[in-house]
N, C-alpha and C positions, 0 to 999 in steps of 0.2 A: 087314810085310816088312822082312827086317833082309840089306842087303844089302852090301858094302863098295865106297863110292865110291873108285873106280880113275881116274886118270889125270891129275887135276887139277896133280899135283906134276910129273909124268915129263915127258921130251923129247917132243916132237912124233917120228912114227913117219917112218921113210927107206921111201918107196919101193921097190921095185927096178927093174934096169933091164928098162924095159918096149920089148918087142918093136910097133912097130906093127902095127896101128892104136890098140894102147891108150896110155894113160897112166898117169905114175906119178899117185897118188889115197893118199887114208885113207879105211879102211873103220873106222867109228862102231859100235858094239856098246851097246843100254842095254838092261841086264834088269829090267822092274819087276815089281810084287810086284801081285796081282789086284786088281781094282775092276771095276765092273758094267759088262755092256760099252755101259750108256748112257754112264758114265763117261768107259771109255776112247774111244770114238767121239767125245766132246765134247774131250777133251783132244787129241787128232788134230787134229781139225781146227782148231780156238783157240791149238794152241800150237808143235805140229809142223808143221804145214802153211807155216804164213805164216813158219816161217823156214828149211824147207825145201824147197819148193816144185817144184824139178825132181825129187823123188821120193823114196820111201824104201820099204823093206816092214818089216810088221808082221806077227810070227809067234806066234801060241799056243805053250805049254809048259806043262809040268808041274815047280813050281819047288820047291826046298826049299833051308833057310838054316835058320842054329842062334842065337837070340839072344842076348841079353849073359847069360842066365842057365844058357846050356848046351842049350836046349831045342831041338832039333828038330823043325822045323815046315814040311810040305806043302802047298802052295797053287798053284793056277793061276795063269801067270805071260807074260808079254808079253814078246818082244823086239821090239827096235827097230833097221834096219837100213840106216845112212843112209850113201853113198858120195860122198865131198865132196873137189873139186878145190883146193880156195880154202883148203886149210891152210896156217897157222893161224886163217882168220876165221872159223871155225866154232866155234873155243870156247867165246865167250862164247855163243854159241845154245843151244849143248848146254847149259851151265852153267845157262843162265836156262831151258829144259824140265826140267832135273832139278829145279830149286829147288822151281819151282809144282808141280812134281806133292809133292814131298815135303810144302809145305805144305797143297795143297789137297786131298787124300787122304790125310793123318795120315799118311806113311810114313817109314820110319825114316831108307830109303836106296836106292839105284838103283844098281846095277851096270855102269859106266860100262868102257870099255876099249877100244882103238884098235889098228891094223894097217896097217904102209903096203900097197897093192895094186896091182897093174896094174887097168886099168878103161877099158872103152872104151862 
């Protein structure tokens, strides 16, 4: 999975102004590349979980990415959908989930990207 890590340089995202009962919030985008879903069930709960904890959803796809050689390649693919009050303390979380999965599933790269949100 050859994907391009997004976000790590850019500003922290703005909000807008939220009408109550919600709040301004970032809404967390990570697109990874397939592994078994014993895999991904194990990496859920060991590495997402315990540092997101108030919740998140995880959505099936059908992903395709071109890699350093031109190649076009289809695989089943994972998003990750986490809505986090407490920006900026969420980056390094996300940083150290993308890391381990890169290393511990050989992947090339993880699809990271960010939105401010209302959210309630």
């Amino acid at each position: 999975m050859a994907m391009l890590l997004l976000g790590a340089c850019t500003p922290q995202p703005q909000a807008p102004a939220c009408a109550a009962p919600l709040k301004p919030a970032v809404e967390v985008d990570l697109f990874y590349g397939a592994v078994s879903d014993a895999d991904w069930a194990s990496y859920l709960a060991e590495e997402v979980t315990q540092r997101f904890p108030d919740g998140l959803t995880a959505v099936d796809g059908a992903g395709q990415w071109r890699d350093p050689s031109g190649v076009i390649s289809r695989e089943r693919s994972k998003m990750l959908i986490i809505v986090v009050f407490d920006a900026p303390a969420h980056v390094p979380k996300v940083q150290a989930m993308i890391d381990v999965y890169l290393k511990r599933f050989h992947q090339q790269a993880v699809l990271h990207t960010e939105h401010g949100v209302c959210a309630g």
